[in-house]
C-alpha positions as CSV (number, residue, x, y, z in Angstrom):
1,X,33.4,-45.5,31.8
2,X,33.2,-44.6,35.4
3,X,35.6,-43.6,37.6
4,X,35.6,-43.3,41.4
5,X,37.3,-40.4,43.1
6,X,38.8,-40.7,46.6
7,X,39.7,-38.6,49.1
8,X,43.1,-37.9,47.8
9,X,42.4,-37.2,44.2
10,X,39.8,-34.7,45.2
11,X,42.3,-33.1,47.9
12,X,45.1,-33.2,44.8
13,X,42.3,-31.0,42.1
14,X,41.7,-28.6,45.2
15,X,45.1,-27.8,46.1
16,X,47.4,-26.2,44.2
17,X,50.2,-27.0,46.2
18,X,49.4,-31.1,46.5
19,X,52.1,-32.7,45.0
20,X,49.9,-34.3,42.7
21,X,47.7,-31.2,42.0
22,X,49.1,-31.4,38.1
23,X,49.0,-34.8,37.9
24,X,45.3,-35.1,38.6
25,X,44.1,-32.0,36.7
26,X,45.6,-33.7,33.5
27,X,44.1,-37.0,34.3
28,X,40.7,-35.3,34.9
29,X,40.6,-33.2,31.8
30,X,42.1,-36.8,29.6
31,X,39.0,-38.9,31.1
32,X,36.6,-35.6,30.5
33,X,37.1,-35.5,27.0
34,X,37.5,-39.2,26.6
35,X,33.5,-38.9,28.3
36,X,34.1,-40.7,31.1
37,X,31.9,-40.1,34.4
38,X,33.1,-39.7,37.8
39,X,31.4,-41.0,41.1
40,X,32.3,-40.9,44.9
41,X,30.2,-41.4,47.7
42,X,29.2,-39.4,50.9
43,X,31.6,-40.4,53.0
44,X,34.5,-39.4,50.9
45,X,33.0,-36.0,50.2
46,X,32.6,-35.8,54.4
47,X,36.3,-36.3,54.5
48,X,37.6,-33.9,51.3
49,X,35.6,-31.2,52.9
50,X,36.8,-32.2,56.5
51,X,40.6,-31.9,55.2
52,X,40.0,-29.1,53.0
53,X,38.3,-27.4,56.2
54,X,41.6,-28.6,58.0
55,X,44.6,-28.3,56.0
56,X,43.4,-25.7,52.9
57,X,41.3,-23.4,54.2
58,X,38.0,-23.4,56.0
59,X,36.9,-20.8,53.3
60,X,36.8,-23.2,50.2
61,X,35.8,-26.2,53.1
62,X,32.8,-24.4,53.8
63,X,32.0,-23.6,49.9
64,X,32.7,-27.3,49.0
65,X,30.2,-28.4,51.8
66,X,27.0,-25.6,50.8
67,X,27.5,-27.5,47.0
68,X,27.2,-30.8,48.1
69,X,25.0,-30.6,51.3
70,X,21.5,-32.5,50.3
């Protein structure tokens, strides 16, 4: 099975403090060891790293966008 992350869900694993951080780690590690695969496209990782730059810290923004730059 596949299953598309967004923005949001991305923002929720990152964050410790999104109200859905727990939430989204649980569903992540169900779907992991069920063997799902997850896929998102460019522009949603242009916007986690934009709002991770923005709202979480530029630090981790700036990490996120060296492991995914091609």
């Amino acid at each position: 099975m596949r299953i598309f992350l967004d923005t949001s869900g991305l923002i929720a694993l990152s964050d410790e403090k999104d109200r859905n951080h727990k939430k989204a780690e649980e569903y992540l590690r169900i779907q992991v060891q069920r063997g799902a695969r997850f896929v998102s496209g460019r522009n949603i990782l242009v916007e986690y790293i934009d709002a991770t730059c923005s709202y979480i810290s530029p630090i981790i923004g700036t990490k996120q966008y060296n492991i995914h730059r091609y």
